[in-house]
TORROBA-120330 format. One record per residue: x negated, y, z negated of N, C-alpha, C, O in turn; residue in one letter. Coordinates in steps of 0.05 Angstrom, whole numbers. Atoms other than C-alpha are relative to their C-alpha. Layout:
BEGIN
<r n_c1="X" n_c2="Y" n_c3="Z" ca_c1="X" ca_c2="Y" ca_c3="Z" c_c1="X" c_c2="Y" c_c3="Z" o_c1="X" o_c2="Y" o_c3="Z" resn="a"/>
...
This chain:
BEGIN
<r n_c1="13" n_c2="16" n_c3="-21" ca_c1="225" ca_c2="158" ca_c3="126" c_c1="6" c_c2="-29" c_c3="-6" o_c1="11" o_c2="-33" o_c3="-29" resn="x"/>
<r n_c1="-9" n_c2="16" n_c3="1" ca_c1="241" ca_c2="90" ca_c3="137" c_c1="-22" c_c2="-24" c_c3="-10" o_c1="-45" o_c2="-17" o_c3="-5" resn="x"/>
<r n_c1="25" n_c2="9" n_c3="18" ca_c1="195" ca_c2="41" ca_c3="101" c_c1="-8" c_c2="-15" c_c3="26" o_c1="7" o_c2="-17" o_c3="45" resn="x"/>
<r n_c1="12" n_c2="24" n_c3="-19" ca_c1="150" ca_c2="-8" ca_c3="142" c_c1="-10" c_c2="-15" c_c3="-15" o_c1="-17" o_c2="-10" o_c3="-38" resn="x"/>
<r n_c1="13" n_c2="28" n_c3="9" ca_c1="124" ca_c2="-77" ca_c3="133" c_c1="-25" c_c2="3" c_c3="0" o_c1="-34" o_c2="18" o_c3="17" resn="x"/>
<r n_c1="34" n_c2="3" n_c3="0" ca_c1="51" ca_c2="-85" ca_c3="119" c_c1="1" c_c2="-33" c_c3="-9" o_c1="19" o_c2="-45" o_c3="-21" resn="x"/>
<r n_c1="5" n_c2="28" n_c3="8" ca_c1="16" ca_c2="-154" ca_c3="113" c_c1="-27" c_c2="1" c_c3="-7" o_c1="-45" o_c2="7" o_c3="9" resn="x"/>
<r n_c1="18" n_c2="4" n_c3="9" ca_c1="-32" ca_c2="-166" ca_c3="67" c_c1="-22" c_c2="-19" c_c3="16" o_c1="-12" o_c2="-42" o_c3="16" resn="x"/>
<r n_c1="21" n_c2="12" n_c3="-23" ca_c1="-95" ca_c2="-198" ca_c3="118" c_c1="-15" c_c2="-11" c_c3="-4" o_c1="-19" o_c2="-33" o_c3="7" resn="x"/>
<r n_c1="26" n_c2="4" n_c3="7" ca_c1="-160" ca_c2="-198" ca_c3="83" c_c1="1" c_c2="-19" c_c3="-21" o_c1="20" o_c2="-20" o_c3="-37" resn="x"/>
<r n_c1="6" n_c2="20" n_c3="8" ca_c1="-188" ca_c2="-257" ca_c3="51" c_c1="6" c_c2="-5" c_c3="-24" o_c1="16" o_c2="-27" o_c3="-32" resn="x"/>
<r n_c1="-10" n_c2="0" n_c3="34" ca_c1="-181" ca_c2="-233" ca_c3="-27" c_c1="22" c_c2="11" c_c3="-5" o_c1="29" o_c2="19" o_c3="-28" resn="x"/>
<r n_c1="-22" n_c2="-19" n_c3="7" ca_c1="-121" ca_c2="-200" ca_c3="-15" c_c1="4" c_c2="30" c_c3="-11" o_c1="-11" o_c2="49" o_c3="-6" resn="x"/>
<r n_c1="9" n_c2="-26" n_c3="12" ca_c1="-103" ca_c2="-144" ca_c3="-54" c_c1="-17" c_c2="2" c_c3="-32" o_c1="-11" o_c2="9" o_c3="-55" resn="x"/>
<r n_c1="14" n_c2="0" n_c3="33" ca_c1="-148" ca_c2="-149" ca_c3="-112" c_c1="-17" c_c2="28" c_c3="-5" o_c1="-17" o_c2="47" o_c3="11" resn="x"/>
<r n_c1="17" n_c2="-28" n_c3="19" ca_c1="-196" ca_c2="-93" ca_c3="-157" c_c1="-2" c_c2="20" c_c3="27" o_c1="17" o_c2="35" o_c3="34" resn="x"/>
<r n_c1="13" n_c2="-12" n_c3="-23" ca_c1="-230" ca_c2="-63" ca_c3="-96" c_c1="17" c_c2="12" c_c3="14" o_c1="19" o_c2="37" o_c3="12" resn="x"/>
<r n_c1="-16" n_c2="2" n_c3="-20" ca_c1="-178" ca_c2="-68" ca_c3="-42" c_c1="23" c_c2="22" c_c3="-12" o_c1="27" o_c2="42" o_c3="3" resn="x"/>
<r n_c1="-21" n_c2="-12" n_c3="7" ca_c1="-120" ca_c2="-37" ca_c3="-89" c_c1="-18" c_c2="32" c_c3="-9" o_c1="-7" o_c2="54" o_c3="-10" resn="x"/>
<r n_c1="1" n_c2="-29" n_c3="12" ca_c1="-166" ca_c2="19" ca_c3="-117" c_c1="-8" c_c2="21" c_c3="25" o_c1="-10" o_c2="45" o_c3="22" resn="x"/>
<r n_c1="11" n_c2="-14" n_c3="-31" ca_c1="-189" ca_c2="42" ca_c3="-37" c_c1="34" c_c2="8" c_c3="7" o_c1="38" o_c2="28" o_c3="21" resn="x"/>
<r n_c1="-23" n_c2="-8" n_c3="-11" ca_c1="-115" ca_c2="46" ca_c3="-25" c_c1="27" c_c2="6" c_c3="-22" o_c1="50" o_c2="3" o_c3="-16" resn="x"/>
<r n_c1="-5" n_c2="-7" n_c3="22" ca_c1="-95" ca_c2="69" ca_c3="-93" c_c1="-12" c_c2="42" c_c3="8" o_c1="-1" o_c2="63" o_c3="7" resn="x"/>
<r n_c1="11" n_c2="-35" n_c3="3" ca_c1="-145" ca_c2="137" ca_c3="-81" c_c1="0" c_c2="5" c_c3="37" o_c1="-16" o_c2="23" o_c3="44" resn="x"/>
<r n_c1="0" n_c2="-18" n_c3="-20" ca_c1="-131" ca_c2="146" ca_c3="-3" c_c1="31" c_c2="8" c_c3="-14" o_c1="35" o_c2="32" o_c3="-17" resn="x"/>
<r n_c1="-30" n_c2="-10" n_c3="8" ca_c1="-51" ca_c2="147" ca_c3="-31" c_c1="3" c_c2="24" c_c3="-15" o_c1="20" o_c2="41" o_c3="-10" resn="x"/>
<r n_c1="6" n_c2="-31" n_c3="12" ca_c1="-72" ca_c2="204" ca_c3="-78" c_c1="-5" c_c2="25" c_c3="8" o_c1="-7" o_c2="47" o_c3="-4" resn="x"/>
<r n_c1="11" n_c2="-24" n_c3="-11" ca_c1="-90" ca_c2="245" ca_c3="-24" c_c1="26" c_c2="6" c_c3="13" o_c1="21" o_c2="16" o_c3="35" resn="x"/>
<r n_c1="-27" n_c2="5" n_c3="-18" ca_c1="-17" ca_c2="245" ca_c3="4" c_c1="19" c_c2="14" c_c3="-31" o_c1="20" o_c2="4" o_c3="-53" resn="x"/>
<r n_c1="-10" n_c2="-7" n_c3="28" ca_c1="25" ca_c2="292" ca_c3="-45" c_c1="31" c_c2="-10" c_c3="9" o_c1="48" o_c2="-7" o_c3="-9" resn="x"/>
<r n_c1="-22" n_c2="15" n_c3="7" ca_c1="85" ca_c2="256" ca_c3="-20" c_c1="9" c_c2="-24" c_c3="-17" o_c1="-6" o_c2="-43" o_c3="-22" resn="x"/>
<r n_c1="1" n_c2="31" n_c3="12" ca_c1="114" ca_c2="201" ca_c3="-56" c_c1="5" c_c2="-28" c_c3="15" o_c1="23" o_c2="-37" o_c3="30" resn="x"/>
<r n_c1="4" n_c2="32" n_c3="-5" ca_c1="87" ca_c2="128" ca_c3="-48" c_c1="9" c_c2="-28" c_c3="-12" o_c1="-9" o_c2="-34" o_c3="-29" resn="x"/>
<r n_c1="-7" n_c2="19" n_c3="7" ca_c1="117" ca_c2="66" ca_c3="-67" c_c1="4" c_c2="-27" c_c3="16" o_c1="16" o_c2="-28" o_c3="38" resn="x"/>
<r n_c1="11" n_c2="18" n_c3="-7" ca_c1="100" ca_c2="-3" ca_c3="-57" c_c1="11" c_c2="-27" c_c3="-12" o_c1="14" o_c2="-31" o_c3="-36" resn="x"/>
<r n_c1="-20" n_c2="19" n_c3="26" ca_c1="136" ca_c2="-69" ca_c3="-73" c_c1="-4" c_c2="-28" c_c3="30" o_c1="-14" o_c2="-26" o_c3="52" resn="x"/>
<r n_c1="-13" n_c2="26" n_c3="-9" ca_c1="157" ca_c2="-143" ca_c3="-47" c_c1="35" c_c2="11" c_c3="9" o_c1="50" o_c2="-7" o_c3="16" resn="x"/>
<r n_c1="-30" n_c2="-12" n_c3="-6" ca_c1="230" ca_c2="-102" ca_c3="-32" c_c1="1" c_c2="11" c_c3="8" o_c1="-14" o_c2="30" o_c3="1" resn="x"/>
<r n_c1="-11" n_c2="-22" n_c3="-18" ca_c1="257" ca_c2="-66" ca_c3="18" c_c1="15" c_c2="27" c_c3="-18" o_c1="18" o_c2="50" o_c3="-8" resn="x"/>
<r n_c1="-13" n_c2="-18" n_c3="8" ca_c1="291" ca_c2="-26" ca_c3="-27" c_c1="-28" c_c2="10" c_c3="-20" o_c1="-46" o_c2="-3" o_c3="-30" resn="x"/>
<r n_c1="25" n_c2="-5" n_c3="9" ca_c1="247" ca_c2="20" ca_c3="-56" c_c1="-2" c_c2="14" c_c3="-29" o_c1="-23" o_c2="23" o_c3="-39" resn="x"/>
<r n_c1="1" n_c2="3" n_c3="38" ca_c1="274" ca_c2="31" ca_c3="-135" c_c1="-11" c_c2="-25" c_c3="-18" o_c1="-13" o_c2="-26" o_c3="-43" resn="x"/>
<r n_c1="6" n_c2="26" n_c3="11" ca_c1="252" ca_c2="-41" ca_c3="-142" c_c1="-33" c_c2="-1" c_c3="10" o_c1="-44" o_c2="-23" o_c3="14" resn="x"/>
<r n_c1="22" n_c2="10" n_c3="-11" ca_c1="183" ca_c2="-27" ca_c3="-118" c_c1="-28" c_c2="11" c_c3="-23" o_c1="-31" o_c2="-3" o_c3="-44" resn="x"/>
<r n_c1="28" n_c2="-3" n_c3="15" ca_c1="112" ca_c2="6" ca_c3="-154" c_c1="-1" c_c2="28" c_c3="7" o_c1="12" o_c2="39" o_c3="24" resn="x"/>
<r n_c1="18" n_c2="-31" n_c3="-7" ca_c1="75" ca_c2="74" ca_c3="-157" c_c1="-24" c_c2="-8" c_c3="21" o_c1="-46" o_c2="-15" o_c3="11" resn="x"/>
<r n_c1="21" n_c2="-3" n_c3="-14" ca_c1="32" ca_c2="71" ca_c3="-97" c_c1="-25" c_c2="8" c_c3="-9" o_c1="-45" o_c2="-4" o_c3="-2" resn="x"/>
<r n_c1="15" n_c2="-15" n_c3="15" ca_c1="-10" ca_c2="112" ca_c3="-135" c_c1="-20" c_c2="-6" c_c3="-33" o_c1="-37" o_c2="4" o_c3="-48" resn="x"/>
<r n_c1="1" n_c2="-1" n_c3="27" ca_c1="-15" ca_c2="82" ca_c3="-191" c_c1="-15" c_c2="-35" c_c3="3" o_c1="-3" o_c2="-54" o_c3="13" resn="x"/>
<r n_c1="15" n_c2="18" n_c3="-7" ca_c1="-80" ca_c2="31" ca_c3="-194" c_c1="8" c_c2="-32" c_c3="-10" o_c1="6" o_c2="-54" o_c3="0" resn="x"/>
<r n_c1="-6" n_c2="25" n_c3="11" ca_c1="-52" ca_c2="-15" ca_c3="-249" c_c1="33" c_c2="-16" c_c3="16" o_c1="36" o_c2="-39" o_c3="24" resn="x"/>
<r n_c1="-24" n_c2="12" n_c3="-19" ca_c1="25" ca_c2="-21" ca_c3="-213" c_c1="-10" c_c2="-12" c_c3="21" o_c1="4" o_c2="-31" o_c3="28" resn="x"/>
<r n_c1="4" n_c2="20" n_c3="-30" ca_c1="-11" ca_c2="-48" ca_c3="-146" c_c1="-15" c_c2="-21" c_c3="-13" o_c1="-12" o_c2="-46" o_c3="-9" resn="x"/>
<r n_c1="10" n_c2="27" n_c3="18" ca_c1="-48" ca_c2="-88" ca_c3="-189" c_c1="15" c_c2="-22" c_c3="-5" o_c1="5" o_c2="-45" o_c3="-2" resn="x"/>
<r n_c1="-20" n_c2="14" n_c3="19" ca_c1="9" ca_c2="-122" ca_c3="-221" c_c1="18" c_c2="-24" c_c3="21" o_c1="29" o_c2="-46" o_c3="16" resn="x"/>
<r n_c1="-11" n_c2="10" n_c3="-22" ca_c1="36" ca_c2="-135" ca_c3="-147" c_c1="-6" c_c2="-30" c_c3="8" o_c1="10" o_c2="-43" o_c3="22" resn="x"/>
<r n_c1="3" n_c2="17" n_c3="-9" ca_c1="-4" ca_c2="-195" ca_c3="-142" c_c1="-14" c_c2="-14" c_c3="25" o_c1="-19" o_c2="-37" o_c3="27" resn="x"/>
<r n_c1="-11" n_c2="3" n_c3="-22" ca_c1="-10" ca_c2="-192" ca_c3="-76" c_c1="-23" c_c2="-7" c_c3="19" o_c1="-40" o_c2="8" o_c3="28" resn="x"/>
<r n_c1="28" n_c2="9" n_c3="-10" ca_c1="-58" ca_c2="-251" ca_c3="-40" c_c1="5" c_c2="4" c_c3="33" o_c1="23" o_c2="15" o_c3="46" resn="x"/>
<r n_c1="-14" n_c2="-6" n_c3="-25" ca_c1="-67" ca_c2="-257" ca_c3="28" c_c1="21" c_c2="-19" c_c3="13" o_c1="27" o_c2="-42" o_c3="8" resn="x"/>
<r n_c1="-28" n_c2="10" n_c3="-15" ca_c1="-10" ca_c2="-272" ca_c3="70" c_c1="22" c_c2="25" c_c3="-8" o_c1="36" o_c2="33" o_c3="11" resn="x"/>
<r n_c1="-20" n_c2="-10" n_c3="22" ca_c1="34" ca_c2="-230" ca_c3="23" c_c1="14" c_c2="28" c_c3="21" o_c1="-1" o_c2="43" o_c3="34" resn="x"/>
<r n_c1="-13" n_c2="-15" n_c3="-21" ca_c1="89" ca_c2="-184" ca_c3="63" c_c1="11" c_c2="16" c_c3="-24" o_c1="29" o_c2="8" o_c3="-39" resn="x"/>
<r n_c1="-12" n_c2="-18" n_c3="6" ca_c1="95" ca_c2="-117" ca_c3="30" c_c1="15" c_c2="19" c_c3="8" o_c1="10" o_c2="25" o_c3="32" resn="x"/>
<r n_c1="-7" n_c2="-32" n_c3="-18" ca_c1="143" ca_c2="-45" ca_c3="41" c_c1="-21" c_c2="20" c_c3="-15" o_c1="-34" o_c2="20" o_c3="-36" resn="x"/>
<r n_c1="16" n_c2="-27" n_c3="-4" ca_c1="109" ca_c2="12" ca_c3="46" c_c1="28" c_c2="19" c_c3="1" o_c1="46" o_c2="17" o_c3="17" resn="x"/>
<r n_c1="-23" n_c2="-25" n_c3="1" ca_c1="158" ca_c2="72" ca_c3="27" c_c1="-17" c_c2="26" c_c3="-15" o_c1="-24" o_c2="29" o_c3="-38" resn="x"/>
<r n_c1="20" n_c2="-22" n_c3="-1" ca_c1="120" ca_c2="138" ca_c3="39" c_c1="34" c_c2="25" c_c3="5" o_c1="50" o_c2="28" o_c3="24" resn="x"/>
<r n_c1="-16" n_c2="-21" n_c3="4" ca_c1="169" ca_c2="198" ca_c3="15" c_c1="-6" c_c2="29" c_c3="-5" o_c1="-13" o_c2="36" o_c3="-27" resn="x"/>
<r n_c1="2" n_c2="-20" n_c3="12" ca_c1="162" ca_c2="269" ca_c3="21" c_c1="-21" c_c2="20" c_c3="28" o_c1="-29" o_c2="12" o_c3="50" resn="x"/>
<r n_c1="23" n_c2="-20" n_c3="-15" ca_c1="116" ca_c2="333" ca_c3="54" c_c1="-9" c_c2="-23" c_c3="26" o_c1="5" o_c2="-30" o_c3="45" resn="x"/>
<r n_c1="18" n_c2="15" n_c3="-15" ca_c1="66" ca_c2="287" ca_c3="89" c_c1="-3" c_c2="-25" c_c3="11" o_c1="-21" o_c2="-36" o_c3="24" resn="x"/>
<r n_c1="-14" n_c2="35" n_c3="-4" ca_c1="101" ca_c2="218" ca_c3="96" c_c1="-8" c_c2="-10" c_c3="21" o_c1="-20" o_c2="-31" o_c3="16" resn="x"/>
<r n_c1="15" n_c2="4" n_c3="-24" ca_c1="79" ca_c2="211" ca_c3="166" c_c1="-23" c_c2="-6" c_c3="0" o_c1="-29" o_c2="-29" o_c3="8" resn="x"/>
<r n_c1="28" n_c2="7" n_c3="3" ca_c1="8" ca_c2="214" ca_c3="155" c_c1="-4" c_c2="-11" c_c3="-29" o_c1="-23" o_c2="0" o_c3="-40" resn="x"/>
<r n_c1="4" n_c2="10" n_c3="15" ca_c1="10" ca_c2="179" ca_c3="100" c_c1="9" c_c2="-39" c_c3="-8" o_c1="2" o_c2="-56" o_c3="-24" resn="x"/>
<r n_c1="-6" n_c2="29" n_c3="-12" ca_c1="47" ca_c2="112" ca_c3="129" c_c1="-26" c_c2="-12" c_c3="13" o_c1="-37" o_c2="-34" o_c3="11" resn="x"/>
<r n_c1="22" n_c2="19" n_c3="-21" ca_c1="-7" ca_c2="113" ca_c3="183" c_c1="-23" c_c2="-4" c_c3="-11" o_c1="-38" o_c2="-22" o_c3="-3" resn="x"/>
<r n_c1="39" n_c2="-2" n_c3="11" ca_c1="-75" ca_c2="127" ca_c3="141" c_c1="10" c_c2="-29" c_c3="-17" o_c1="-5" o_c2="-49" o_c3="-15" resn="x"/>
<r n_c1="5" n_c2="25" n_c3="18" ca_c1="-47" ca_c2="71" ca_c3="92" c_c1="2" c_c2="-28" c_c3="15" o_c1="-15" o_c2="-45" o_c3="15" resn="x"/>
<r n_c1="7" n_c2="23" n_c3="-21" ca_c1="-28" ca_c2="19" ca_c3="140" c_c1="-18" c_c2="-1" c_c3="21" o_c1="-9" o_c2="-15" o_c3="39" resn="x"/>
<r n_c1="28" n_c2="2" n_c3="-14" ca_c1="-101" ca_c2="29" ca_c3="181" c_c1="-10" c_c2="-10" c_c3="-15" o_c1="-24" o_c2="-28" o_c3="-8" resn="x"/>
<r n_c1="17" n_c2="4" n_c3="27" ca_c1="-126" ca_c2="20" ca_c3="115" c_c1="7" c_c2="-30" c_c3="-10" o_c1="-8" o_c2="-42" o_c3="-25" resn="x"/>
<r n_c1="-12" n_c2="26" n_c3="11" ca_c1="-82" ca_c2="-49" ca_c3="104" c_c1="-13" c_c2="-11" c_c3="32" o_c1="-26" o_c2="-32" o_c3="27" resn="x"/>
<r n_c1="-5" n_c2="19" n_c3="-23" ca_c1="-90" ca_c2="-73" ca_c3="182" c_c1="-30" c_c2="-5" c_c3="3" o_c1="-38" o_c2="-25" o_c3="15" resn="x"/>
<r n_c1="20" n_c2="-3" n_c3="-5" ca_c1="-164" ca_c2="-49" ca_c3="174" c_c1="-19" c_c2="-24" c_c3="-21" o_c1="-43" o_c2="-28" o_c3="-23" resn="x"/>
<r n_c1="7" n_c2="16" n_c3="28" ca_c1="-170" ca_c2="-98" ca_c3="114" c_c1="-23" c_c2="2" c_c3="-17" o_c1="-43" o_c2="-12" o_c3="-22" resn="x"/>
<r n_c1="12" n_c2="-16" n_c3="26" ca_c1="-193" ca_c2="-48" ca_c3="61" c_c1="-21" c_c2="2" c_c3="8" o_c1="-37" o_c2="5" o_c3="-10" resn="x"/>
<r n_c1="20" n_c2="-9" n_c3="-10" ca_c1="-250" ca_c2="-39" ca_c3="113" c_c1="-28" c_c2="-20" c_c3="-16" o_c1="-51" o_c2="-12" o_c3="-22" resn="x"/>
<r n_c1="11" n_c2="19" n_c3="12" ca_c1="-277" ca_c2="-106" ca_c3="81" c_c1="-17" c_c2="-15" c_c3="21" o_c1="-34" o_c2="-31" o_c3="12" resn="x"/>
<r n_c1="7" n_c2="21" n_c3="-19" ca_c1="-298" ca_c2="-138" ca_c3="143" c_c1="19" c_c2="-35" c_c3="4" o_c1="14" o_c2="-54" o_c3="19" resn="x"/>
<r n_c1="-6" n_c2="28" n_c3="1" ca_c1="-256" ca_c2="-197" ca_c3="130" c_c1="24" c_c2="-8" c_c3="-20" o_c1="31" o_c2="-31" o_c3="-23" resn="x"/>
């Protein structure tokens, strides 16, 4: 599947909270997830993996890919980017 853009929205960005809500919906998706500042997606993170999104940095403004591989890839683009556009369901 072809990766898509997400943009980081919400106020704190991706910090503790934000990365572990979209850390454990990605868990539920037995395809593979990976997450980066790169389109290419050997240069990117374990979706999955709480400390790699961590490490991302990633305040707001910040323009990530989303590269959802595998079984479920489909529903697993859309639940995570609701989840990014919905901004971690933070209000803000």
């Amino acid at each position: 599947m072809p990766a898509c853009e997400i943009t980081i929205s919400n106020k704190l960005g991706l910090h503790a909270r934000a990365a572990a809500k979209f850390v454990s919906l990605a868990g539920r998706f037995s395809c593979q997830i990976r997450l980066g500042r790169n389109e290419d997606p050997a240069k990117c993170v374990d979706g999955k993996s709480i400390m790699s999104v961590m490490l991302l940095a990633a305040g707001k403004g910040t323009r990530l890919w989303l590269h959802c591989n595998g079984q479920d890839q489909e529903k697993a683009q859309e639940a995570l980017t609701a989840l990014v556009d919905n901004l971690f369901d933070e209000g803000e």
